[in-house]
LOLOBA-936629 format. One record per atom (N, C-alpha, C): x, y, z; residue in three letters. Coordinates in steps of 0.05 Angstrom, whole numbers, padded with zeros to 5 digits, always signed. Example, Ala and Ser with C-alpha at 12.3 -4.5 7.8 and 13.67 -1.06 7.14 Angstrom:
% residues 2
+00264-00114+00156ala
+00246-00090+00156ala
+00264-00066+00156ala
+00257-00045+00142ser
+00273-00021+00143ser
+00258+00001+00157ser
This chain:
% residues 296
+00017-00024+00000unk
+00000+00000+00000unk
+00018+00025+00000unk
+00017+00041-00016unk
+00031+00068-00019unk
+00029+00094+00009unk
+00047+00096+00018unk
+00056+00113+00032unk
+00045+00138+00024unk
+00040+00156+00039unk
+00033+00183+00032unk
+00056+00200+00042unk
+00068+00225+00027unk
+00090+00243+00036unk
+00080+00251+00065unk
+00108+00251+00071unk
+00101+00273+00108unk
+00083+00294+00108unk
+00065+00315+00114unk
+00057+00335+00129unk
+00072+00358+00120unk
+00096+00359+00124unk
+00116+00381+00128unk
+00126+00381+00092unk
+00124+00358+00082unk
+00128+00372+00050unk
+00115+00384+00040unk
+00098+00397+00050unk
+00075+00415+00027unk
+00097+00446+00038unk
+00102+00439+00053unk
+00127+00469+00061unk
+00150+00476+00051unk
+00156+00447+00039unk
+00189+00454+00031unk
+00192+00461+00010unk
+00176+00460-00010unk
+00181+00477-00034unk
+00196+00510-00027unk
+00169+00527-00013unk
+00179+00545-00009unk
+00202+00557+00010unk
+00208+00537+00028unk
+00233+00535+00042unk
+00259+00535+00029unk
+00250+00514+00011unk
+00278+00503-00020unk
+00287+00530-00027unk
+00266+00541-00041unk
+00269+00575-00061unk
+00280+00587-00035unk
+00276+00597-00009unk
+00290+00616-00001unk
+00319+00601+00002unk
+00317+00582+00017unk
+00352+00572+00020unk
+00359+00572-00006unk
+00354+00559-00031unk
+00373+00560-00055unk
+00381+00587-00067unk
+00364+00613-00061unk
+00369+00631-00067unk
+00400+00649-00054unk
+00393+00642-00029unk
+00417+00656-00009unk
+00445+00642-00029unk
+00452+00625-00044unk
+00471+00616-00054unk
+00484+00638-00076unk
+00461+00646-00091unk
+00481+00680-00106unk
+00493+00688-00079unk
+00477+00701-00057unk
+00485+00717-00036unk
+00512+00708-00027unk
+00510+00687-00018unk
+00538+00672-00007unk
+00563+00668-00027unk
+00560+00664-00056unk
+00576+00675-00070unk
+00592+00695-00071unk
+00579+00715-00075unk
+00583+00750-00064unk
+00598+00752-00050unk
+00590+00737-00024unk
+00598+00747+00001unk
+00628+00741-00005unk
+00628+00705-00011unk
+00658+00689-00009unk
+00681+00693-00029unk
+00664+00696-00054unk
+00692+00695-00074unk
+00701+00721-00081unk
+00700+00749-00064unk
+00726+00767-00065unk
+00744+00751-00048unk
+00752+00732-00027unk
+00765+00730-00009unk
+00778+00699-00021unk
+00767+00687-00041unk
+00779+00664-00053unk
+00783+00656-00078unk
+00795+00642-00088unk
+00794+00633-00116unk
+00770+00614-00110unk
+00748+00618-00148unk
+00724+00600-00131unk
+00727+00572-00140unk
+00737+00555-00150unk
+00751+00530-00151unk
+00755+00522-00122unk
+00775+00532-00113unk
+00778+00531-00084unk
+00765+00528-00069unk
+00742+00550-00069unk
+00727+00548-00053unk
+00705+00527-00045unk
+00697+00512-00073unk
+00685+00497-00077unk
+00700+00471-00072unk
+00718+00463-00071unk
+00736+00445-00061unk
+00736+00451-00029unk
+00742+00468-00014unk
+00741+00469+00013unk
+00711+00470+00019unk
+00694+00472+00011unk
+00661+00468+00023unk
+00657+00443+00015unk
+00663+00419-00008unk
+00667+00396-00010unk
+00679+00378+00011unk
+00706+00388+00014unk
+00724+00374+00034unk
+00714+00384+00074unk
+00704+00408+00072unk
+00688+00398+00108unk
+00667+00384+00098unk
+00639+00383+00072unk
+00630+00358+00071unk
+00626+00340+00085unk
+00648+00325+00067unk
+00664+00298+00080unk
+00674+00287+00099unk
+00690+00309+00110unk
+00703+00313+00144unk
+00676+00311+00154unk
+00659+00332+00156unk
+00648+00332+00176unk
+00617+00303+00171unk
+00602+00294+00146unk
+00591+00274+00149unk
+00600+00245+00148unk
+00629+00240+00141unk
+00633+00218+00146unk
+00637+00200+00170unk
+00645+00225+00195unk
+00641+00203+00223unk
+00615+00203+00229unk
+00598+00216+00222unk
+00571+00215+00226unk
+00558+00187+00215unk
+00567+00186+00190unk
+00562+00163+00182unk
+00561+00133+00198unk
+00587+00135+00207unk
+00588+00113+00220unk
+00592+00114+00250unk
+00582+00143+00261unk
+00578+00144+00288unk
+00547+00129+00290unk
+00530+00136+00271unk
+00496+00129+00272unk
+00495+00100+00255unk
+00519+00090+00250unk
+00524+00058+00223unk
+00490+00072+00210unk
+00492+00092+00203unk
+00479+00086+00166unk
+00485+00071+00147unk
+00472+00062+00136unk
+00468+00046+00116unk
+00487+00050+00089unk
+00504+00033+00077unk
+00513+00041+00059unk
+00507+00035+00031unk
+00509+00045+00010unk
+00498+00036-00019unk
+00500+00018-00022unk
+00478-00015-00035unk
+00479-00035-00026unk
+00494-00046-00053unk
+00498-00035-00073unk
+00522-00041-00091unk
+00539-00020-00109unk
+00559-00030-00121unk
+00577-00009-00133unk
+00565+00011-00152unk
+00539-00011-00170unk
+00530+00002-00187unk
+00516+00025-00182unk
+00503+00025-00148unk
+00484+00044-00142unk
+00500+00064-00125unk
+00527+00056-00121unk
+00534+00075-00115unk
+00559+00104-00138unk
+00561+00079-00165unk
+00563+00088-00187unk
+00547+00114-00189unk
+00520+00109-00190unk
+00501+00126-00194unk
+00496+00149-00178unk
+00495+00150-00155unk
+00506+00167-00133unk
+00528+00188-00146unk
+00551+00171-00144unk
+00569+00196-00150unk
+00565+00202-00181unk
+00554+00203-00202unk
+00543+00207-00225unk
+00527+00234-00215unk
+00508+00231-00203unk
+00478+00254-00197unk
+00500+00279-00182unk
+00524+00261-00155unk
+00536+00285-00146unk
+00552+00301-00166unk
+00570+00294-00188unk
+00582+00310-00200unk
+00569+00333-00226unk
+00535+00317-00226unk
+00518+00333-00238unk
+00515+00363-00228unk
+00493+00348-00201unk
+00486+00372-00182unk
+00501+00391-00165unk
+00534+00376-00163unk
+00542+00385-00142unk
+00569+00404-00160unk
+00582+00386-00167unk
+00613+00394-00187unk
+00601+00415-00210unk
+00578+00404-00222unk
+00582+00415-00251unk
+00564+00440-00251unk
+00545+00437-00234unk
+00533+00467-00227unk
+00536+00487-00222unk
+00556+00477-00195unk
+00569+00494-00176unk
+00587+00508-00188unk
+00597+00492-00209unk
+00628+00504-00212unk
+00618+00524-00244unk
+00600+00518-00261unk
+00587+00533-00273unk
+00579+00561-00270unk
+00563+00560-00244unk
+00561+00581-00235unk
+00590+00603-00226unk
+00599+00590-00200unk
+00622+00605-00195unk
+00645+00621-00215unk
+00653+00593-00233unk
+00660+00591-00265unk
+00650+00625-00269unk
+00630+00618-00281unk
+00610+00650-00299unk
+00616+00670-00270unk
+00613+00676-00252unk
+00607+00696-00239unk
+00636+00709-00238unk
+00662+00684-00232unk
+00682+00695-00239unk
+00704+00709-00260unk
+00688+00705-00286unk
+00696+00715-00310unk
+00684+00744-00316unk
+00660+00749-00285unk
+00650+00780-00295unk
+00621+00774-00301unk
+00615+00751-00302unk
+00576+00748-00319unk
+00565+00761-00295unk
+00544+00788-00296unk
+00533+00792-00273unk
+00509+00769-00255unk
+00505+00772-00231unk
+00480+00752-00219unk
+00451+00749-00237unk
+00454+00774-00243unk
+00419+00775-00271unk
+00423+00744-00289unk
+00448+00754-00302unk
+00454+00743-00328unk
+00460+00706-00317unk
+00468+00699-00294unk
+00478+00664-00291unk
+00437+00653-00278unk
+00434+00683-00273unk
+00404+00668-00264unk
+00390+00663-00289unk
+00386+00672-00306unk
+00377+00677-00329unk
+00380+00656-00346unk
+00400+00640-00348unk
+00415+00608-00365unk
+00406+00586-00341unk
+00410+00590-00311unk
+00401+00576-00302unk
+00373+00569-00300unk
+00362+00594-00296unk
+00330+00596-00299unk
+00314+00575-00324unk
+00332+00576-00338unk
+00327+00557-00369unk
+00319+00523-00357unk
+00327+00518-00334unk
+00329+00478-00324unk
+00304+00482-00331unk
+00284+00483-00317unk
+00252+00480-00309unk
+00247+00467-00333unk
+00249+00490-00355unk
+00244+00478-00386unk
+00247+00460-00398unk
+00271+00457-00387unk
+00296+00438-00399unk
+00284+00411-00377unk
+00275+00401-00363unk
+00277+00384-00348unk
+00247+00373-00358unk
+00227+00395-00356unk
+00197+00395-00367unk
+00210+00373-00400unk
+00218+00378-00416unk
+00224+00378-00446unk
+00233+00347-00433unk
+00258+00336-00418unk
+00264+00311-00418unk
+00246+00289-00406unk
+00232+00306-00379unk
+00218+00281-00370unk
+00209+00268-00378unk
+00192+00272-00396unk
+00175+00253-00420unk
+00189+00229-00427unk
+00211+00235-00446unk
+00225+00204-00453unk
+00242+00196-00438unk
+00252+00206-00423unk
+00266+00199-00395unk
+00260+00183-00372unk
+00235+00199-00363unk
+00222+00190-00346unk
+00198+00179-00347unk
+00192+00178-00369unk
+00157+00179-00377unk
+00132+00198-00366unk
+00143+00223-00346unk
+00132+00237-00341unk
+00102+00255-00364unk
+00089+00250-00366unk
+00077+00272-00382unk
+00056+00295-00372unk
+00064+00312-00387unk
+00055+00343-00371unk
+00027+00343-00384unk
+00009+00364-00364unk
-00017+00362-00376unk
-00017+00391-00381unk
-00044+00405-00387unk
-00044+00433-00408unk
-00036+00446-00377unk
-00044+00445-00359unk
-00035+00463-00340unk
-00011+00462-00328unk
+00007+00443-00339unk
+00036+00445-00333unk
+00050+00459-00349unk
+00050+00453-00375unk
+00054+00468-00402unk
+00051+00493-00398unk
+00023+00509-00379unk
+00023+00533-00372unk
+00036+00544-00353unk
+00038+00532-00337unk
+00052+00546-00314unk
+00085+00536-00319unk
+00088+00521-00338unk
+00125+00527-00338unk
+00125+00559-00358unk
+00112+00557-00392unk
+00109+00582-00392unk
+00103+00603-00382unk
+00094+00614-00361unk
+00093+00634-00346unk
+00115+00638-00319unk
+00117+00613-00317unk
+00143+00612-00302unk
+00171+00622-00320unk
+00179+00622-00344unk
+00188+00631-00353unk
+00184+00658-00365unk
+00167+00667-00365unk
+00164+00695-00373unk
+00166+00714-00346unk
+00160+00693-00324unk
+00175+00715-00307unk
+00199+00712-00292unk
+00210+00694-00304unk
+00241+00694-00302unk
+00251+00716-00328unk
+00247+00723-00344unk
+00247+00740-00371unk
+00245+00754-00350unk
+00229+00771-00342unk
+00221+00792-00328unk
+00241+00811-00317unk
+00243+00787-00292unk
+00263+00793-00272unk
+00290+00801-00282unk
+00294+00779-00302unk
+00322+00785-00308unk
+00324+00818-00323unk
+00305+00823-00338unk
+00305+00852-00349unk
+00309+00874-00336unk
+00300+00868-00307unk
+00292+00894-00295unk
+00323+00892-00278unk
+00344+00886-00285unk
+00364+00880-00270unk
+00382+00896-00290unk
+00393+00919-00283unk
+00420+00919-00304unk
+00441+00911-00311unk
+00438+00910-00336unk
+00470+00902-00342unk
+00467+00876-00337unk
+00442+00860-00339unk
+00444+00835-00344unk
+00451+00815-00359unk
+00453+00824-00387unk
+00468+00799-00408unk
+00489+00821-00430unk
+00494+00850-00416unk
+00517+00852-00432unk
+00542+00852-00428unk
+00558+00854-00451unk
+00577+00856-00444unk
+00595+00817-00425unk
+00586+00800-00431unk
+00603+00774-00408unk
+00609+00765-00442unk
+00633+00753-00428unk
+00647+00741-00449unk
+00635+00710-00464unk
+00645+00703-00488unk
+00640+00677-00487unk
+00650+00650-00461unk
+00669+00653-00451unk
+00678+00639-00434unk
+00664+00632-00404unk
+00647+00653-00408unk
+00634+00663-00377unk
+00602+00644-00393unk
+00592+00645-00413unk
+00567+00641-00419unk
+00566+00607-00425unk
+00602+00607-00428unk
+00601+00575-00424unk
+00599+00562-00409unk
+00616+00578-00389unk
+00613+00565-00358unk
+00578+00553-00340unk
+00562+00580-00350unk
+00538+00584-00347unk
+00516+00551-00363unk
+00528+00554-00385unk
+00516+00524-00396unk
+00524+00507-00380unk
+00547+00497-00371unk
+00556+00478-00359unk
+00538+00476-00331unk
+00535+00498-00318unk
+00513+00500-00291unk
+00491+00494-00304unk
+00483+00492-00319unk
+00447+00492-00329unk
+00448+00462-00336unk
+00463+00450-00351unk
+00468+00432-00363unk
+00468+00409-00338unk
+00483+00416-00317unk
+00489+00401-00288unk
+00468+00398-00272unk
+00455+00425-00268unk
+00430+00419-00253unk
+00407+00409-00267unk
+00405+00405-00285unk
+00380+00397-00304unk
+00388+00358-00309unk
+00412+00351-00315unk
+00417+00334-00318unk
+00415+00318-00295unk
+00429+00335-00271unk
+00427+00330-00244unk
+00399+00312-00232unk
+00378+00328-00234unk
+00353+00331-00224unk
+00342+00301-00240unk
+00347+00302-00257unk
+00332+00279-00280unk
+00346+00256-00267unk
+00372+00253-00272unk
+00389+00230-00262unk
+00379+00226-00227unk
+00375+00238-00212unk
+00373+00233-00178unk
+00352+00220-00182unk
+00330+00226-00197unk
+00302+00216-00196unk
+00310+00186-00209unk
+00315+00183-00230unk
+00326+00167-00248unk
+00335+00137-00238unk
+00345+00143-00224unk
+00376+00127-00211unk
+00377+00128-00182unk
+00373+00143-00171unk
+00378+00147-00142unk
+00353+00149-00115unk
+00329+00126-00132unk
+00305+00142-00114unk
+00302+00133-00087unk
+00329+00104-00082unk
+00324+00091-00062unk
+00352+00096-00047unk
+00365+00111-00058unk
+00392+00127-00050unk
+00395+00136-00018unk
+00407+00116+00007unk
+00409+00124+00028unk
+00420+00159+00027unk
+00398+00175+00045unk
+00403+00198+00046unk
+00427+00202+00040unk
+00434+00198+00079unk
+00465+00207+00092unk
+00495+00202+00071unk
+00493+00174+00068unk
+00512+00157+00060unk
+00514+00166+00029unk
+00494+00174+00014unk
+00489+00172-00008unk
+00500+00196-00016unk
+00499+00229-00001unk
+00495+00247-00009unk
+00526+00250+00001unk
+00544+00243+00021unk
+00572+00237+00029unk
+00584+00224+00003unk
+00573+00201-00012unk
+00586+00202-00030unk
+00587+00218-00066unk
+00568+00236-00057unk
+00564+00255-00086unk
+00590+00278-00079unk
+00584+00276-00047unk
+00607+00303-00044unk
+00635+00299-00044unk
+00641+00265-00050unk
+00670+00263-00043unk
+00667+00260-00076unk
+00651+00255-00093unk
+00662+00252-00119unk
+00665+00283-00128unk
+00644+00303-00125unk
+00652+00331-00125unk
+00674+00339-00119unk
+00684+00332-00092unk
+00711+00340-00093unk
+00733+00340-00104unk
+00731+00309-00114unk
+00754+00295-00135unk
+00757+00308-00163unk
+00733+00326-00168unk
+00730+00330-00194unk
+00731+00365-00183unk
+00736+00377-00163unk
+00735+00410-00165unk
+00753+00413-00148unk
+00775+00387-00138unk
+00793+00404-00128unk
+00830+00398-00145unk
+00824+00389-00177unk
+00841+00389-00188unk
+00840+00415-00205unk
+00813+00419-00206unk
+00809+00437-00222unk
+00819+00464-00204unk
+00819+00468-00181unk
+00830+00486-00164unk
+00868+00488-00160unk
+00874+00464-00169unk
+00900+00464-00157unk
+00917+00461-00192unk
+00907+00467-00209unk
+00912+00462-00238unk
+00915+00493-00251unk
+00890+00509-00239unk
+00879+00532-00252unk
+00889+00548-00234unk
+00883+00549-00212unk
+00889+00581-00196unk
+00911+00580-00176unk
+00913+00610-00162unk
+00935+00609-00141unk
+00937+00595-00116unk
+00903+00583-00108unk
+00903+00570-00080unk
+00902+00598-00056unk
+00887+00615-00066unk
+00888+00642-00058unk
+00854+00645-00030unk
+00870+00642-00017unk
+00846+00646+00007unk
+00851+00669+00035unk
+00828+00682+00039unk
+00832+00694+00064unk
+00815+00689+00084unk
+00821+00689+00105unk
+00809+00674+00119unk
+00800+00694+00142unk
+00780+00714+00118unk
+00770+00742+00144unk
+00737+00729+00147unk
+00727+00745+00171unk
+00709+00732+00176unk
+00688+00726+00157unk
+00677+00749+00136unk
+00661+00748+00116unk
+00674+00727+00101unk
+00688+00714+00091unk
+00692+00693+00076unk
+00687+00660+00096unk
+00690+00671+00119unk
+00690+00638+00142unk
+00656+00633+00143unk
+00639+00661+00148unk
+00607+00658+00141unk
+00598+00655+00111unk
+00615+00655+00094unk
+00600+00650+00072unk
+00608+00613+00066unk
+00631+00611+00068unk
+00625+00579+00071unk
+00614+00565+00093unk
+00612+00570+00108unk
+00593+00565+00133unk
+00568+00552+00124unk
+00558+00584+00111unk
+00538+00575+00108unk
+00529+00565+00078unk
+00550+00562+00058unk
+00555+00537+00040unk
+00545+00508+00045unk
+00567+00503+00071unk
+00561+00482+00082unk
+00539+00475+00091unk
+00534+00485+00110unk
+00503+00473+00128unk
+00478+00477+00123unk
+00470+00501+00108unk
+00450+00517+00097unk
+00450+00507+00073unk
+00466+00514+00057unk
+00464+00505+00016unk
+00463+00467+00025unk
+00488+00458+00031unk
+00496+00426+00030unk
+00485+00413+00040unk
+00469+00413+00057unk
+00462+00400+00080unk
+00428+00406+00078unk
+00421+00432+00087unk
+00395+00434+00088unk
+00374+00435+00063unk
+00393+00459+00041unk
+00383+00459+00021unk
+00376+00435-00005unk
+00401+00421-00004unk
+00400+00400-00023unk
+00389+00380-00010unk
+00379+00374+00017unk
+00364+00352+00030unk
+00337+00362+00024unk
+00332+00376+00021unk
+00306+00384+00017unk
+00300+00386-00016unk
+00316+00390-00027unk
+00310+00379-00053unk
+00307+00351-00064unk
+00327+00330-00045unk
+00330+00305-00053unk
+00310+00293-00050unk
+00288+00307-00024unk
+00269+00291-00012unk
+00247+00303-00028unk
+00244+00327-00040unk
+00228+00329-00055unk
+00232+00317-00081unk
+00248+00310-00099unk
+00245+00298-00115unk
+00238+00265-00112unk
+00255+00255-00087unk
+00245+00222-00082unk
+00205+00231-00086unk
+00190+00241-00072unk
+00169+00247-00072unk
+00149+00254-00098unk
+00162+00268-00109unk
+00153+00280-00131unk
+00165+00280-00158unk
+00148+00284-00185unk
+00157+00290-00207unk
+00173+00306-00212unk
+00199+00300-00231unk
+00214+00321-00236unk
+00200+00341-00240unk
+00189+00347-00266unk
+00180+00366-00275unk
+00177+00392-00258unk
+00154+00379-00231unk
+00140+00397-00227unk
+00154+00403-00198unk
+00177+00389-00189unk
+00200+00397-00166unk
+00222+00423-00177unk
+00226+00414-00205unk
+00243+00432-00228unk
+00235+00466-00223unk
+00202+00460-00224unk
+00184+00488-00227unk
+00190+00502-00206unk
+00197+00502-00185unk
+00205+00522-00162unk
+00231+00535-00171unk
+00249+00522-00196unk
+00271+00538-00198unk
+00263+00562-00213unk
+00243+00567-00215unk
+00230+00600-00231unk
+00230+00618-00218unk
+00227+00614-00186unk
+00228+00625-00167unk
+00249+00645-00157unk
+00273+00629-00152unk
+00299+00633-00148unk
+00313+00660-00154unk
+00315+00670-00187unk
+00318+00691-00190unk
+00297+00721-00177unk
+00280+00719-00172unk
+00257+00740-00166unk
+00269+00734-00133unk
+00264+00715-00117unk
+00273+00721-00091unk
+00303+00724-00083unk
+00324+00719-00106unk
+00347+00730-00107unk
+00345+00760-00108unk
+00337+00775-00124unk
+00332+00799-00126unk
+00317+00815-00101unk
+00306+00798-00084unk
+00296+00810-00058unk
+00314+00817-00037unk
+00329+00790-00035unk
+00351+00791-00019unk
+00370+00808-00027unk
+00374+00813-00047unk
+00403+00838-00062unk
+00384+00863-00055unk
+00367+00870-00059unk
+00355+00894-00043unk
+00360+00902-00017unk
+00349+00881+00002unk
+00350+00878+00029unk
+00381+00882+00037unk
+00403+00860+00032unk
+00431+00856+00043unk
+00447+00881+00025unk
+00440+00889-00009unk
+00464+00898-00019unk
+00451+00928-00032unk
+00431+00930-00024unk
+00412+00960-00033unk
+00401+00962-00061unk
+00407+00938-00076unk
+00401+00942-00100unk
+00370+00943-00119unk
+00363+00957-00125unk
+00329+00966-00128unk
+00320+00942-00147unk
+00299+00951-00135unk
+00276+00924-00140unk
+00260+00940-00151unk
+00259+00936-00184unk
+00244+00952-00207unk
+00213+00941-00216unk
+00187+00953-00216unk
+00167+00942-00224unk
+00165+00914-00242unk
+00187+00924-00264unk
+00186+00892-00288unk
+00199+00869-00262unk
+00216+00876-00244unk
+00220+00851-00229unk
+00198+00841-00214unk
+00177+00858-00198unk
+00161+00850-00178unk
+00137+00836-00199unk
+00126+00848-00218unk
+00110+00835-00241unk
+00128+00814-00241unk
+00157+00790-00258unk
+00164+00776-00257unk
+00164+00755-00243unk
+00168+00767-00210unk
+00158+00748-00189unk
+00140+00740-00190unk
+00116+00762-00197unk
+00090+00756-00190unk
+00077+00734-00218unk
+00086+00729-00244unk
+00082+00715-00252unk
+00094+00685-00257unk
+00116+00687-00241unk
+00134+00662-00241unk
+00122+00643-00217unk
+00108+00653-00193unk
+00091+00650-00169unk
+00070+00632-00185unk
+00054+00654-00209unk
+00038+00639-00217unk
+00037+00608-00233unk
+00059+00616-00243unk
+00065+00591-00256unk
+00074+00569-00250unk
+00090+00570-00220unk
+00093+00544-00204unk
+00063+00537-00189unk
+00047+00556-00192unk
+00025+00549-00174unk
+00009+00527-00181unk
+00006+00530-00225unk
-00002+00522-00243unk
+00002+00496-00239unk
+00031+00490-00236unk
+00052+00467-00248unk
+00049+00446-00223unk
+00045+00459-00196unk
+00046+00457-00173unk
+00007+00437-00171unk
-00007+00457-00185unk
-00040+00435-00177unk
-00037+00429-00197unk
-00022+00418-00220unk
-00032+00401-00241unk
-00026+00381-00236unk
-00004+00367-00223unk
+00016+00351-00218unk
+00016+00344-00181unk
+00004+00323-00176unk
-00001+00310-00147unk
+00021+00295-00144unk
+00034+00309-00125unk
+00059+00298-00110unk
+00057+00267-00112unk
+00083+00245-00124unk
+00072+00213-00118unk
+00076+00202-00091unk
+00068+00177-00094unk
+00083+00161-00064unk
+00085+00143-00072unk
């Protein structure tokens, strides 16, 4: 007999969008004080330090074969390496925050477009609607932002594919492959394959350049426990739960309450075409959100 989701998931959607958002913010904060390769390699490596005695202080369960734990570190170097470092990638070649939200904003679509033969997911007319409007007010937002898509180099807009490409691929593959994926154990090993794969790239490419003032110790901080820990647990468990598709659809979000928070923390104005944006990107997960009944 099928299980019904917890109580408390009808919450985490909107919990997801504010924690995933603070991740521009924490960017900001961290990479004047680091090379971001680096950085992403040292929020990898406490990871690991810090969940692997956990692991076997509580004997969690470990992946019950190579293949599934194959798969594991597959979804981690999606979600975790190729996103992350996409992003950081683009932010540090100069792409402003408008412009990496704006390519990223693109998954929803992109994930809507694969489920189908992927997953066999199929969207009905009110999904179809609310990803379009979810995208028009990701369009929005990003307009009302300056200096959003000019001026970044090709190098920076590549990097940006590579993030879009990761999390979209990401999201499909966890569902895919990973639905019976011990949390703890499981998500310890996405981060040790992340590491393997972003901290050559750190020690290949840059100077190994870190300061260790307090604004850089709070922004991986809260890398760690907030983005790694809280945020991506709450995604994992929303997707075990739910259809890609319509887990995907909260990433429309992201940019518009990014833009709240850069008001609030960095003074930066919050222009009518953005608050319209929000307000139809809201609508369109709402859409995507009652077309599509959470499974069990």
């Amino acid at each position: 007999m099928p299980h019904s989701p917890p109580a408390w998931l009808h919450f985490a959607p909107a919990l997801f969008v504010v924690l995933w958002s603070t991740g521009f913010v924490a960017i900001r904060l961290g990479m004047p004080h680091a090379d971001p390769f680096l950085f992403l390699a040292l929020r990898y490596g406490a990871l690991v330090a810090l969940l692997l005695p956990v692991a076997f202080l509580f004997r969690t369960p470990w992946m019950p074969s190579l293949r599934d734990a194959g798969h594991a570190a597959v979804a981690g170097l999606l979600v975790h390496a190729a996103y992350l470092a996409g992003c950081f990638g683009a932010v540090s070649r100069g792409m402003p925050l408008a412009a990496i939200s704006l390519i990223v904003g693109l998954q929803p679509v992109l994930t809507a477009l694969a489920a189908g033969p992927l997953l066999g997911e199929r969207l009905t007319g009110g999904q179809k609607a609310g990803i379009v409007l979810g995208f028009t007010g990701v369009t929005f937002v990003v307009a009302g932002q300056a200096g959003g898509v000019s001026s970044v180099d090709g190098i920076a807009v590549a990097w940006g594919l590579v993030g879009l490409l990761g999390i979209t691929g990401g999201t499909l593959y966890q569902k895919r492959f990973c639905g019976g994926m011990p949390m703890l154990t499981g998500v310890l090993l996405q981060y040790a394959a992340a590491l393997a794969a972003t901290l050559p790239l750190a020690l290949l490419t840059e100077e190994l350049r870190v300061d260790w003032v307090p604004e850089f110790i709070f922004a991986l901080a809260w890398h760690v426990f907030v983005l790694s820990i809280g945020a991506i647990g709450l995604l994992y468990t929303m997707i075990r739960h739910g259809e890609a598709s319509r887990v995907s659809s909260v990433f429309f979000l992201t940019p518009g309450v990014t833009a709240i928070f850069a008001l609030l923390l960095f003074s930066q104005p919050l222009t009518p075409s953005m608050i319209g944006g929000l307000a139809i990107s809201a609508a369109g997960v709402a859409l995507v959100s009652r077309a599509a009944k959470i499974r069990t």
